[in-house]
C-alpha positions in Angstrom: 97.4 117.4 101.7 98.9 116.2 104.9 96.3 117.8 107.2 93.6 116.2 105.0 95.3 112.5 105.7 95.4 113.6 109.5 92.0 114.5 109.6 91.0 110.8 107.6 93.7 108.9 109.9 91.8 110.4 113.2 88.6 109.7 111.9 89.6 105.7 111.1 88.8 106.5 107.1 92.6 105.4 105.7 93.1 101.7 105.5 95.9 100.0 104.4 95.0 96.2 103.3 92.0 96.4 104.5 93.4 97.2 108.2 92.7 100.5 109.8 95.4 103.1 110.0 95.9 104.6 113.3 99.3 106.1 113.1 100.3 109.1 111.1 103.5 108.5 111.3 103.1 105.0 109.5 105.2 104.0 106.5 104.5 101.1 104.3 107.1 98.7 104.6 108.0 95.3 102.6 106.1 93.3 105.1 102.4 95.1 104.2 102.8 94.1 100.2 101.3 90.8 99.4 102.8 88.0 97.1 102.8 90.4 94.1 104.3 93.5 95.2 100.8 95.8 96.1 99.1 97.6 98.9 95.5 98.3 99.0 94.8 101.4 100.1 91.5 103.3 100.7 90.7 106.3 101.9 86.9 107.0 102.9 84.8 104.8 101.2 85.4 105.8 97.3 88.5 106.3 96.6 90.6 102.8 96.9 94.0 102.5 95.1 96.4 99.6 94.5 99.9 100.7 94.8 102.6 98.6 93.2 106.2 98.1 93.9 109.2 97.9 91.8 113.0 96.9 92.3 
């Protein structure tokens, strides 16, 4: 939930590429996606996911 993401954002647990998140406002743009089209993301330490994307 949103508040949930706050809470983790505040509290430096979301990184995007490896790169803490400090805005919650923060939008993943073309220019975060490596060579291949993905984002790593990770929230706390055990949940990681690796977004793709397409078009």
């Amino acid at each position: 939930a949103r508040g949930g993401a706050g809470r983790l954002i505040k509290g430096g647990g979301i990184q995007l590429n490896d790169a803490k998140v400090t805005d919650e406002g923060a939008t993943v743009t073309a220019a975060d996606l490596t060579n291949d089209g993905a984002a790593k993301l990770t929230a706390g330490k055990k949940r990681h996911a690796l977004v793709r994307a397409e078009g």
